[in-house]
C-alpha positions as MATLAB code, in Angstrom:
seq = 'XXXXXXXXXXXXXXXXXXXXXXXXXXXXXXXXXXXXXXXXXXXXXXXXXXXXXXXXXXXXXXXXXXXXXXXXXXXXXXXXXXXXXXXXXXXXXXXXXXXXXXXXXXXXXXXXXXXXXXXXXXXXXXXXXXXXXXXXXXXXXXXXXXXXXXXXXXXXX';
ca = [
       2.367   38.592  -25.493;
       1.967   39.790  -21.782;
      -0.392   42.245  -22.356;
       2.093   45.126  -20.537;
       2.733   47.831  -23.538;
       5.951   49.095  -21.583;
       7.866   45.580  -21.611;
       6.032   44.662  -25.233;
       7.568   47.744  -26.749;
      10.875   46.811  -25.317;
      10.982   43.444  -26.202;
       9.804   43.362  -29.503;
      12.422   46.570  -30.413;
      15.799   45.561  -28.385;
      15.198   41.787  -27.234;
      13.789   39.920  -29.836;
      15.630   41.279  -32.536;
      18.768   40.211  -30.801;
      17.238   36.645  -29.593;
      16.335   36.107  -33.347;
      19.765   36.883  -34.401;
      21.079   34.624  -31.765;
      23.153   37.530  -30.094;
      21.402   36.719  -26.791;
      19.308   34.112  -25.095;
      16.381   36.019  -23.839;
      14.703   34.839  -21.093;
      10.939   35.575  -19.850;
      10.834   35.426  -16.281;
       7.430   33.978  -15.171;
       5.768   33.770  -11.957;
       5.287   29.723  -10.803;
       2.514   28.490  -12.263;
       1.339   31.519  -14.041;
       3.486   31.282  -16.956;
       1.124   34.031  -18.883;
       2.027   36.352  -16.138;
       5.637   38.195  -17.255;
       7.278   39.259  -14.450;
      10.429   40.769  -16.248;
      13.035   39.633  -18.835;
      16.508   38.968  -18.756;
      19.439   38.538  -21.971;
      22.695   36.455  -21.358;
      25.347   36.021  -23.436;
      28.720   34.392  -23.885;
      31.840   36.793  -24.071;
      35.412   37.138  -24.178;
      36.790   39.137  -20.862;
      40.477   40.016  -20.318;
      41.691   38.250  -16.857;
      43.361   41.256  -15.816;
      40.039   43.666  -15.305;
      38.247   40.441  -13.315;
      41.510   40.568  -10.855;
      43.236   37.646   -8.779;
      41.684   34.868   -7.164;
      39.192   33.527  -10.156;
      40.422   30.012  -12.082;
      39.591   29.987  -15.476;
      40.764   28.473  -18.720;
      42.127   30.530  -21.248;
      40.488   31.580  -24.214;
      41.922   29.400  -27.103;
      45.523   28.989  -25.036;
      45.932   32.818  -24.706;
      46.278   33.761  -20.732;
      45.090   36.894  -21.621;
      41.539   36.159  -21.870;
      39.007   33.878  -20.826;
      35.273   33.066  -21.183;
      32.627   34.825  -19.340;
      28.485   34.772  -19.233;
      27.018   38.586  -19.299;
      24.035   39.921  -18.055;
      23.383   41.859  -21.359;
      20.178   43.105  -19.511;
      17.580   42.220  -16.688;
      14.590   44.226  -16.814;
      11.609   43.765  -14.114;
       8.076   45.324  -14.833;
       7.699   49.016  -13.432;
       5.134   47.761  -10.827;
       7.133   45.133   -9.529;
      10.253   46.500   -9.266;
      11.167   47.107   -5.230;
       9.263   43.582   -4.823;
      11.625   40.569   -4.562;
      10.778   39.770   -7.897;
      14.015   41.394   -9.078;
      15.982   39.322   -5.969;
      13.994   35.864   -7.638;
      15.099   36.278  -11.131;
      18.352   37.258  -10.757;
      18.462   34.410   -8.197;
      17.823   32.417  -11.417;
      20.461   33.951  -13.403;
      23.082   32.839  -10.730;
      21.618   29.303  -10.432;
      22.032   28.893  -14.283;
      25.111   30.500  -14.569;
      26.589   27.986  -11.664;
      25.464   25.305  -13.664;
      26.658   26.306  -17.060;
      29.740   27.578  -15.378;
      30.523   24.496  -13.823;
      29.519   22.145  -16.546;
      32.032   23.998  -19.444;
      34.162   26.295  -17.522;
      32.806   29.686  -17.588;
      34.678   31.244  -14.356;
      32.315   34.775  -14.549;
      29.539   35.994  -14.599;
      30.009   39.887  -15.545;
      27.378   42.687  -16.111;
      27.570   46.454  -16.583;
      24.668   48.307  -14.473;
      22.859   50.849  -15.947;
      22.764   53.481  -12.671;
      24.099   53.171   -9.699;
      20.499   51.696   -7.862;
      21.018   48.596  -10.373;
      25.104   48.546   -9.352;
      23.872   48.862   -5.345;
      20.788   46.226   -6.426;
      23.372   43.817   -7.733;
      26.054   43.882   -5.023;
      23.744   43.910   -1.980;
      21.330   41.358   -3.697;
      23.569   38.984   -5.776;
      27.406   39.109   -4.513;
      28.840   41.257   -7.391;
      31.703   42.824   -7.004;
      33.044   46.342   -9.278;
      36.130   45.769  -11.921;
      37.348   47.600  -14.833;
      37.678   50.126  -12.842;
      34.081   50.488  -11.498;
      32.225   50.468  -14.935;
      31.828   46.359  -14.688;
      30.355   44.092  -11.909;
      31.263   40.465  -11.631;
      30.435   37.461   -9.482;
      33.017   34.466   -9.434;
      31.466   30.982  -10.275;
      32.490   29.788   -7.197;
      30.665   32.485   -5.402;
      27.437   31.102   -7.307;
      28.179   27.664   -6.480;
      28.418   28.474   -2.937;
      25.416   30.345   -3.114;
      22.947   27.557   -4.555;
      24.572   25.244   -1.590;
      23.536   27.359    0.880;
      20.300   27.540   -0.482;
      19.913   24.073   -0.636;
      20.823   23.630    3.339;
];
């Protein structure tokens, strides 16, 4: 695989298991034009999330005509190689994550993306980095997909 034991170890015990099984989509985030050279990995998923924890101000349809609830894509997990991490290689993938979820999003109505961090450098990482905002009461991060879509048209400016 990529030759790094720490993200082999990882991979082959949490993230392919749950690729195989079709939990997750796992992603290997590559460097352009070195697509031997693993940069990190990242697992999204489709959920269920109850409207009231993602708060006012997001459009969504509900989940199977129940107001309650509506879709959602999660960040299961996003992990970047020890060495890199601090680079902007963390900033580039999850830069990736937003521009797919905005498309998927838009295309069939997913109105959030939604992620739990693991400490609070990955919660600080996400809001100052990708426009996430805390819910269920500060345990959960979210971006609206509007937020993303304004994001990738800035980019494209």
């Amino acid at each position: 695989m990529c030759g790094l034991s720490e993200i082999e170890k990882w991979f082959r015990k949490s993230a392919l298991v749950d690729h195989l099984r079709q939990k997750h989509i796992v992603t290997c985030a590559t460097y352009e034009g070195a697509p031997d050279d693993i940069v990190g990995l990242y697992a999204l998923s489709t959920v269920v999330e109850d409207t009231a924890k993602l708060g006012s101000g997001i459009s969504y349809f509900p989940f199977f005509g129940d107001s309650r609830y509506c879709p959602a894509l999660q960040i299961v997990y996003m992990a970047i190689r020890r060495d890199l991490q601090g680079s902007d290689q963390g900033t580039i993938v999850l830069g990736e994550i937003v521009k797919r979820f905005a498309t998927i999003g838009e295309q069939i109505g997913i109105p959030a993306l939604i992620l739990t961090p693991s400490n609070p450098d990955a919660a600080r990482f996400y809001k100052e980095r990708g426009g996430f905002a805390p819910y269920k009461k500060g345990a959960g991060m979210f971006l609206p997909l509007q937020s993303a879509i304004a994001t990738l048209e800035a980019a494209a400016l």
